[in-house]
C-alpha positions as CSV (number, residue, x, y, z in Angstrom):
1,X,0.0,0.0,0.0
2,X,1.3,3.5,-1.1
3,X,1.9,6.2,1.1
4,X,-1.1,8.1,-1.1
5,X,-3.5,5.0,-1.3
6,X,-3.1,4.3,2.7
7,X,-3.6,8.3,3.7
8,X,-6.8,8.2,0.9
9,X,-7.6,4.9,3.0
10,X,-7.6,6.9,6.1
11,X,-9.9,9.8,5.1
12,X,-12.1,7.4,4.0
13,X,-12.4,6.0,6.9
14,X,-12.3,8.8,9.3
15,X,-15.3,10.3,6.9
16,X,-17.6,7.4,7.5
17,X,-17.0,7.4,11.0
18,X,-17.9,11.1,11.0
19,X,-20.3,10.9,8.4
20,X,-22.5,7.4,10.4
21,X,-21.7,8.5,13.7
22,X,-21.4,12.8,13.8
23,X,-22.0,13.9,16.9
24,X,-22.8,10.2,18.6
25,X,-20.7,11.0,21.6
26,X,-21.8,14.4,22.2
27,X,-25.4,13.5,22.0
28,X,-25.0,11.3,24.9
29,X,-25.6,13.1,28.2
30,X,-24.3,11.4,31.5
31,X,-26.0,11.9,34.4
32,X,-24.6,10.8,37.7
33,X,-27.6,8.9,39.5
34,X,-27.0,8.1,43.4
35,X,-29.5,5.2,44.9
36,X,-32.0,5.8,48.0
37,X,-29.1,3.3,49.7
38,X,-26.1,5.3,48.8
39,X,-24.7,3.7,45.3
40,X,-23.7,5.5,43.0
41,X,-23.8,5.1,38.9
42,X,-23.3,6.9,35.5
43,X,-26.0,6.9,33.8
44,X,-26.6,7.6,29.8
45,X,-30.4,7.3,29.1
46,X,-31.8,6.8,25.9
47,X,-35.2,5.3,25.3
48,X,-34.6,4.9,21.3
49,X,-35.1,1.3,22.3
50,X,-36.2,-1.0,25.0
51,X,-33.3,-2.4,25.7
52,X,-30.4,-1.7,29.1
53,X,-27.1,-2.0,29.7
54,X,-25.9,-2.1,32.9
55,X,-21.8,-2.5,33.4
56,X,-19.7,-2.6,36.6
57,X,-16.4,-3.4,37.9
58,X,-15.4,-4.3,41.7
59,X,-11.4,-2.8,41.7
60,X,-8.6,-5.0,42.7
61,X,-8.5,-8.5,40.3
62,X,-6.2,-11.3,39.8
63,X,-3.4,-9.6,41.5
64,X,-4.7,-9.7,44.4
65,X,-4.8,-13.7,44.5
66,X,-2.7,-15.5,47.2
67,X,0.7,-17.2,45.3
68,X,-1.0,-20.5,46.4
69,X,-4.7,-19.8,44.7
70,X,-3.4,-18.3,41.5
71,X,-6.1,-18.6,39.4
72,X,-8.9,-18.0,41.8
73,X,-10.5,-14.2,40.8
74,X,-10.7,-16.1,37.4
75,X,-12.4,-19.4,38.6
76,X,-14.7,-17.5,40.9
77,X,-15.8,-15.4,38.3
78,X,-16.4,-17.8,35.8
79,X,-18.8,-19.4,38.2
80,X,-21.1,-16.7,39.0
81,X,-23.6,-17.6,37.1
82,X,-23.8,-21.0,37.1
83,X,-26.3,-21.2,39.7
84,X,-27.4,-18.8,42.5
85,X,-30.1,-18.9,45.1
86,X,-32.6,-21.6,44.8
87,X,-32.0,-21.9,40.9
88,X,-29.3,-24.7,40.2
89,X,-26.7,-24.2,37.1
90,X,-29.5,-25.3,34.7
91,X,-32.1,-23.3,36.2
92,X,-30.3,-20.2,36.1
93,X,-28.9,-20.6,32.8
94,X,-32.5,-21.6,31.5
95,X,-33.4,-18.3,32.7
96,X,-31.4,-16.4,31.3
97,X,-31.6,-18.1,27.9
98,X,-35.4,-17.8,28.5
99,X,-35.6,-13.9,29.0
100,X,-32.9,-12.8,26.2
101,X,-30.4,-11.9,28.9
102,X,-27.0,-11.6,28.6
103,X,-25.0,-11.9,31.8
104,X,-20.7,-11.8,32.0
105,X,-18.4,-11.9,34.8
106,X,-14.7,-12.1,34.4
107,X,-11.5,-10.9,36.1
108,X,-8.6,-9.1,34.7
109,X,-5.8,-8.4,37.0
110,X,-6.9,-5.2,38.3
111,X,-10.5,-5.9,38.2
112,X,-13.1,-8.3,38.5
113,X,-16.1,-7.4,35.5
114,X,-19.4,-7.7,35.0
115,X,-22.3,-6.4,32.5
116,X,-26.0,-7.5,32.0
117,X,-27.6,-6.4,28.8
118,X,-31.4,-7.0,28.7
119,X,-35.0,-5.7,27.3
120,X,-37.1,-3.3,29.0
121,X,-39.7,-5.8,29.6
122,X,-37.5,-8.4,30.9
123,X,-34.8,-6.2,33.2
124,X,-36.8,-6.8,36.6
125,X,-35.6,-10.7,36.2
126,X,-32.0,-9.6,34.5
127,X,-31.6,-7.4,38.0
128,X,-32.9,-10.1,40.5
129,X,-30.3,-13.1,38.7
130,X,-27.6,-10.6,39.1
131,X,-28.2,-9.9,42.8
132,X,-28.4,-13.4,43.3
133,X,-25.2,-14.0,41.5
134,X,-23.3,-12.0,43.5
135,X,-25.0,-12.5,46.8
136,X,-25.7,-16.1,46.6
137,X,-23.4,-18.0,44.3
138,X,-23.8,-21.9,45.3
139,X,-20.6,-23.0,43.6
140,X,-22.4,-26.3,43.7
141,X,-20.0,-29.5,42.9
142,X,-20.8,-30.2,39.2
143,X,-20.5,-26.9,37.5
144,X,-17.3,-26.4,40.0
145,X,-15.4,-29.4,38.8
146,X,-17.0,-28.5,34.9
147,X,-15.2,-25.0,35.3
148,X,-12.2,-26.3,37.0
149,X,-11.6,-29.0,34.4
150,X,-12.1,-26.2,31.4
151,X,-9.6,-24.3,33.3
152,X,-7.3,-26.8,33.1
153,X,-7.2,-27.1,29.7
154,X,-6.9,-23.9,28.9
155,X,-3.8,-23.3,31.1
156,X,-2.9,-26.4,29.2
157,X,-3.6,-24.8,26.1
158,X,-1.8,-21.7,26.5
159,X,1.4,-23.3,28.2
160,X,2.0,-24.4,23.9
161,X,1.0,-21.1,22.3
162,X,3.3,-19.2,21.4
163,X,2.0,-15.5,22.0
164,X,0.9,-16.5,25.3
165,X,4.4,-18.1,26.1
166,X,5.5,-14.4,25.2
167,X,3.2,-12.8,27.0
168,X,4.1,-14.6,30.2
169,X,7.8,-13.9,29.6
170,X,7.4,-10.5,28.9
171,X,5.4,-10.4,32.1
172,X,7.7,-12.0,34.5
173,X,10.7,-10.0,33.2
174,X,9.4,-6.2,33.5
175,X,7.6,-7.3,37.2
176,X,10.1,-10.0,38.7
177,X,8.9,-9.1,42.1
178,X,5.6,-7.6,41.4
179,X,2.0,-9.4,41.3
180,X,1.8,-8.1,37.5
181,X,4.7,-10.7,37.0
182,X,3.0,-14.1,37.9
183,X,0.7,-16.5,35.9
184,X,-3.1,-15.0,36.5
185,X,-4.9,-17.6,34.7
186,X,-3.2,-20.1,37.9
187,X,-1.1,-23.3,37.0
188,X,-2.8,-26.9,37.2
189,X,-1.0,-27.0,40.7
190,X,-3.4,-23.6,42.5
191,X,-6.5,-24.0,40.2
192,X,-6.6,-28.2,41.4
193,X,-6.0,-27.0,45.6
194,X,-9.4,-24.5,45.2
195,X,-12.3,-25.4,47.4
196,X,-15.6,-24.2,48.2
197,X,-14.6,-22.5,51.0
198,X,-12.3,-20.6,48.8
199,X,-14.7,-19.0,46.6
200,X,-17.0,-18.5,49.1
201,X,-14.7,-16.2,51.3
202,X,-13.5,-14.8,47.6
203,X,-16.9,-13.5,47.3
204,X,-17.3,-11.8,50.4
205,X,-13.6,-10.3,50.1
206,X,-14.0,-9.2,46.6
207,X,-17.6,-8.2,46.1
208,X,-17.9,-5.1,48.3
209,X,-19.5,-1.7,47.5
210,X,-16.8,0.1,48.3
211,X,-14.7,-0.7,45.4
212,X,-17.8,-0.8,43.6
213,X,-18.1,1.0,40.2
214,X,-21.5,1.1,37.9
215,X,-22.1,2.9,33.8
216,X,-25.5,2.2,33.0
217,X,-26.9,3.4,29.8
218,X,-30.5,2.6,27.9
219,X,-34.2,3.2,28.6
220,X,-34.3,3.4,32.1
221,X,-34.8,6.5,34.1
222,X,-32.5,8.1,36.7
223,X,-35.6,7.4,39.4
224,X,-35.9,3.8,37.9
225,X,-32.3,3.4,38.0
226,X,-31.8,4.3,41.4
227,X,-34.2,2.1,42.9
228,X,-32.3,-1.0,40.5
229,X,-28.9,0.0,42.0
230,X,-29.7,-1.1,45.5
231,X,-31.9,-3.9,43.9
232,X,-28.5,-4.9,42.7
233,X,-26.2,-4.5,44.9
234,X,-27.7,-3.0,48.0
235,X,-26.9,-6.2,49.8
236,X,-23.4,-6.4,49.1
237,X,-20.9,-5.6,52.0
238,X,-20.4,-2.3,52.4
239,X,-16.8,-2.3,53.2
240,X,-13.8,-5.3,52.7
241,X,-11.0,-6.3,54.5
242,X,-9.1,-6.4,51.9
243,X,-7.5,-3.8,50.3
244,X,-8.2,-3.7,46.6
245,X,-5.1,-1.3,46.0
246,X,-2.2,-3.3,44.6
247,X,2.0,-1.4,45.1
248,X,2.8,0.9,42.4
249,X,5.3,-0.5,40.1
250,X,7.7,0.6,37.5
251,X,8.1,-1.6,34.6
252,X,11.5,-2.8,34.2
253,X,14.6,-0.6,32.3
254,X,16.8,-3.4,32.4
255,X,17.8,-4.6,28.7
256,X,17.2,-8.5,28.5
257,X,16.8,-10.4,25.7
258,X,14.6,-13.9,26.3
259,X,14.7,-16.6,24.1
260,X,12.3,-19.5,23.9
261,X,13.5,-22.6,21.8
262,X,10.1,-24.0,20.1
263,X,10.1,-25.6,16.9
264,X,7.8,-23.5,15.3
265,X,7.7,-22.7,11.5
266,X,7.2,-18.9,12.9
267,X,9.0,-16.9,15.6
268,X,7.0,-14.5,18.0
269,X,8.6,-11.1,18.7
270,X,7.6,-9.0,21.6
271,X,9.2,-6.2,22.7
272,X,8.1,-4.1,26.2
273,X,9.2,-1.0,28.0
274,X,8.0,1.7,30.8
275,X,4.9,3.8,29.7
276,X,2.6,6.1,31.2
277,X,-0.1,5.6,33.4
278,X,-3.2,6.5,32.3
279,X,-3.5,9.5,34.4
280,X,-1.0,10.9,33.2
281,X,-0.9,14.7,31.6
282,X,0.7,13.3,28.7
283,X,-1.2,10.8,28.0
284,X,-3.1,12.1,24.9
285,X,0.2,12.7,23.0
286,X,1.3,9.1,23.5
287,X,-1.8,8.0,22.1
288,X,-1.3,10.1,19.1
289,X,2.6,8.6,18.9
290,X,1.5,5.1,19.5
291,X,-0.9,5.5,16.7
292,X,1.4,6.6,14.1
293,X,4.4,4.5,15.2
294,X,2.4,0.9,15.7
295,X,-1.2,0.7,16.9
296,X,-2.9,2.8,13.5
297,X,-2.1,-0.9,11.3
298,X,-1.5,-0.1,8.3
299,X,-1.6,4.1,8.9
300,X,1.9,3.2,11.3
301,X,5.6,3.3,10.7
302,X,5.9,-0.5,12.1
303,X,3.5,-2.1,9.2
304,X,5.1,0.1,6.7
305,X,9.0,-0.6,7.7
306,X,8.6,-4.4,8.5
307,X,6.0,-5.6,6.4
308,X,5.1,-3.0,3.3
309,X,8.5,-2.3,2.6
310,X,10.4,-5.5,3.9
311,X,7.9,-8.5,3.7
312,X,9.5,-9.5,7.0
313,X,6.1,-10.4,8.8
314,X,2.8,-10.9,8.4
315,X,1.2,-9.0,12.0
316,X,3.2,-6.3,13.8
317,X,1.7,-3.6,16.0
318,X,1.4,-2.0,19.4
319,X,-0.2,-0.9,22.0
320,X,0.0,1.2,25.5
321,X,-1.4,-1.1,28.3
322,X,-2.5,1.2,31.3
323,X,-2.9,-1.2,34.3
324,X,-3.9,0.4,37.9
325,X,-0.3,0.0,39.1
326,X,1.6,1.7,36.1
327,X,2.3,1.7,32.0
328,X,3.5,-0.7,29.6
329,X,4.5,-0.3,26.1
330,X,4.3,-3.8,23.8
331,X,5.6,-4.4,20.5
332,X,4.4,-7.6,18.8
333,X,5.2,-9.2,15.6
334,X,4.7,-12.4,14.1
335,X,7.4,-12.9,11.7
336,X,9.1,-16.1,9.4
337,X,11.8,-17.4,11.6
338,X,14.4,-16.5,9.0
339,X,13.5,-13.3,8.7
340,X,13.3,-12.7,12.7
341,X,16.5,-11.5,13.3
342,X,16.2,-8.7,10.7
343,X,12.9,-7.9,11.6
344,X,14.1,-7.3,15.1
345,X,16.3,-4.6,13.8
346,X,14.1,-3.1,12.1
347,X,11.7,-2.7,15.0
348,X,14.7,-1.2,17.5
349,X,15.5,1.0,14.5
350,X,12.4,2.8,14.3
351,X,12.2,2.7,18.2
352,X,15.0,4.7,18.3
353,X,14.1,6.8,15.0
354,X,10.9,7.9,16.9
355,X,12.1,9.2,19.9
356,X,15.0,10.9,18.1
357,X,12.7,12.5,15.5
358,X,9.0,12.4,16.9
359,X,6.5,12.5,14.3
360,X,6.2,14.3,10.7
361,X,3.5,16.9,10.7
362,X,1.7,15.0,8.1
363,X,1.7,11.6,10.3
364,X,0.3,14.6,13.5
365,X,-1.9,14.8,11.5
366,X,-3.3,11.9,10.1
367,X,-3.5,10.1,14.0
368,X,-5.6,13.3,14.6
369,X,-7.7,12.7,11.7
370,X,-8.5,9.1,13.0
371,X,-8.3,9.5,16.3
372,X,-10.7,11.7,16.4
373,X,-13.1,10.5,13.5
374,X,-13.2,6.4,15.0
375,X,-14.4,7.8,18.9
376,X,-17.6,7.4,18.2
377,X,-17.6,4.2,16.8
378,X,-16.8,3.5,20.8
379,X,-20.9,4.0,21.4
380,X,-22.8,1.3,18.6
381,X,-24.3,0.2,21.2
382,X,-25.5,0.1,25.0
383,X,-22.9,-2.3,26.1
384,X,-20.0,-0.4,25.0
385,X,-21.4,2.9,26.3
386,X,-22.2,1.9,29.3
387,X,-18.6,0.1,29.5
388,X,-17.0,3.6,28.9
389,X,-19.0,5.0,31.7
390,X,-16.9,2.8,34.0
391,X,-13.7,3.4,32.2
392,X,-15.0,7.2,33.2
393,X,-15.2,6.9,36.8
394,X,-12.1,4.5,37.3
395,X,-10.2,7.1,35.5
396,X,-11.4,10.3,37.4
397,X,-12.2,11.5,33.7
398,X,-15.3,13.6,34.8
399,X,-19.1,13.1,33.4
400,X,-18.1,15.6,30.5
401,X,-15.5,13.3,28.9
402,X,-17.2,12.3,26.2
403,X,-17.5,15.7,25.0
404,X,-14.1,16.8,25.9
405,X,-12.1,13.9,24.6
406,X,-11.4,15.0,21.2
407,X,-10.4,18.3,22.1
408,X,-7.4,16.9,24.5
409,X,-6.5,15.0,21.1
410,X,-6.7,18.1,19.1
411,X,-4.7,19.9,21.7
412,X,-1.3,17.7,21.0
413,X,1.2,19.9,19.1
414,X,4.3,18.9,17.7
415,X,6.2,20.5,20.6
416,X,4.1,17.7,22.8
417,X,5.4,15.5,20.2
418,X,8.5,15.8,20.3
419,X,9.0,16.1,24.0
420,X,7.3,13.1,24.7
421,X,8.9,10.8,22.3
422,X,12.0,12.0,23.7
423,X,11.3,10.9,26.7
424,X,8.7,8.2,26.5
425,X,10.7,5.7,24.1
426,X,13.4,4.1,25.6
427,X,15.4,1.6,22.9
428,X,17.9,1.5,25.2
429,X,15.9,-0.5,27.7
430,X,13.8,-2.9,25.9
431,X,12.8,-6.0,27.3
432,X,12.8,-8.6,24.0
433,X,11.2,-12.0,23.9
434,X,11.5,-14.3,21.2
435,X,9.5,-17.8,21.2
436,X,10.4,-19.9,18.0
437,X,13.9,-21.9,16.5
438,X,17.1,-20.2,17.8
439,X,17.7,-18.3,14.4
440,X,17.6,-14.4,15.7
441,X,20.9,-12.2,15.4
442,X,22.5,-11.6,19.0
443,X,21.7,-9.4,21.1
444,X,22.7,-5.6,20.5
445,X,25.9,-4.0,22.4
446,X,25.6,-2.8,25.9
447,X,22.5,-5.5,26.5
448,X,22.9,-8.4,28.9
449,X,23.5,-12.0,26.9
450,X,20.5,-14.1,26.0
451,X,18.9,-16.3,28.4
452,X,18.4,-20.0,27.0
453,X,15.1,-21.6,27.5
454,X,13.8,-24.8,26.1
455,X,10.8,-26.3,25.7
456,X,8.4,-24.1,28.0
């Protein structure tokens, strides 16, 4: 793809999104909606249609499991709904199915997640399954061991792929001595010594109000919405013992280079430094750098460089990952394993070309352009707004965000630019990982030698 052809791709697309979508974000208005019982929510109504999302996240996730119960946010979770109160796996499921509801719950390492999406008609039942699901799980035997075995294989599963092999590395190297750094998912070992008793006391540790955080959006009411909340989760505890806050952490600025012998007939790159956190002033300009250097596909310099220009490989890209406790920068690439080596260089290369040079004014703007033009695509429907809402709130953004955001992205000159590539990328202290045959170059000067790993 040209340089012409892939900037005429990117009006195009920014025009739709403006063109489908113009003025989507500004025409939702949040209000902030506090229960009779104290809880608090953002709400975006909209009665277009009779349908509700309600989503919600309890702070502190996966990190916050015990060394010898890895794995347990993410087993607990997983068994929420299957079965709660006087309804048995196959009841409550039935239910569900039944009514057209959709009910999630999942754990991340900061968080443990949940959404219901449901009709109008049908949301007094969607409401009174998720109380019971958080209030009276019954973790009865056969669903446990069902979940437990799935688990299982899955951690078997992901202990032969290759991204998640490099994922795990890349983990364990930038947090050696941080919860960020261990296994989340558990190993066989953790996930097989979790009892009953173990969720149960999970739920009443994790599933407080206090660390409770609700975006609703859809055709209910601030009045009806209120009265839902404490329908909800009015009669979850109101405070926990346990602390949901995790240390603050800086990723590491040590130069390693990882290798994992696989005989593959591709080789996984990954490459990780410090970044921001989200918080941070600067945060808006590293979006608009990450864009143009990896994250934009084919609009970025990595895609261009590695696989328009080169051929080297097939997927490269990356992203800024902003966890509770700090910032991570990832490279990825999926390349052939003759051509990793070269690919690698290639990658530092424009690492250090970036935060030499910043950006171009034409590549400014162009991540402005698309930034700015895909937002609203964020808000197709009530799930995902109502999902931003608690991005909102966890972030301290304020209720007028959505309105605002665009404008912070506007605001990024190419002073910001510069400064903040300057600073931000660090080729000097890249953390590599490279899962597939041993047939990469060495390792740069002035970076420690290779570790050696085979098999896992």
């Amino acid at each position: 793809m040209t340089p012409g052809t892939k900037r005429f791709a990117l009006y195009a697309l920014a025009f739709v999104c403006v063109l489908g979508h113009a003025g989507a974000a500004l025409a939702i208005k949040v209000t902030e909606v506090k229960s009779p019982g104290g809880i608090t929510a953002y709400l975006a109504e909209d009665h277009t249609n009779p349908i509700i999302g309600v989503s919600f996240m309890f702070q502190g996730g996966a990190a916050l499991d015990a060394d010898a119960k890895l794995g347990l946010s993410k087993m607990a979770a997983a068994l929420l709904d299957e079965g709660a109160g006087g309804l048995d796996s196959f009841a409550f499921q039935s239910a569900l199915e039944d009514n057209a509801i959709s009910l999630n719950f999942s754990a991340d390492r900061d968080a443990i997640r949940g959404s219901v999406a449901t009709t109008t008609q049908a949301s007094k039942t969607a409401f009174d399954l998720l109380n019971q699901a958080m209030t009276r799980p019954r973790f009865d035997e056969e669903p446990t061991e069902r979940i437990r075995r799935q688990i299982l294989v899955n951690i078997k599963a992901q202990a032969e792929n290759p991204s998640r092999i490099a994922s795990r590395a890349m983990m364990a190297a930038l947090f050696p001595s941080h919860p960020y750094g261990r296994v989340d998912d558990g190993t066989p070992e953790t996930v097989a010594s979790i009892t009953t008793d173990d969720l149960r006391a999970w739920v009443k540790a994790r599933l407080a109000k206090d660390r409770l955080i609700v975006g609703v959006a859809g055709d209910i009411t601030p009045k009806q919405l209120g009265a839902a909340l404490d329908k909800i989760f009015g009669a979850l505890p109101a405070t926990s013992d346990l602390s949901p806050v995790i240390p603050e952490v800086q990723a590491s600025s040590t130069p390693q280079v990882i290798r994992i012998d696989k005989p593959l007939p591709q080789t996984v790159l990954l490459l990780g430094q410090p970044s921001l956190k989200r918080t941070d002033p600067d945060w808006y300009t590293a979006l608009v750098l990450d864009y143009s250097f990896g994250s934009g596909s084919f609009a970025s310099r990595l895609m261009d460089e590695v696989r328009e220009k080169r051929g080297l490989a097939y997927s490269v890209g990356t992203s800024m990952q902003a966890l509770a406790a700090t910032g991570v920068m990832v490279a990825s690439a999926g390349t052939r394993s003759d051509a990793a080596g070269q690919s690698l260089d290639v990658i530092r290369a424009e690492w250090a070309k970036i935060q030499k040079d910043g950006l171009t004014e034409e590549e400014l703007n162009d991540a402005k352009l698309y930034l700015t033009g895909a937002w609203s695509l964020r808000f197709s429907s009530t799930g995902s707004v109502a999902e931003t809402l608690v991005a909102v709130q966890k972030d301290k953004l304020g209720r007028d965000f959505l309105d605002k955001r665009n404008d912070y992205i506007n605001a990024v000159t190419m002073a910001d630019v510069k400064r903040v590539a300057s600073t931000l990328y660090k080729p000097e202290a890249l953390t590599v990982v490279i899962v597939g045959p041993p047939a990469v170059s060495p390792a740069p000067q002035g970076q420690r030698p290779e570790r050696e790993r085979k098999g896992r």
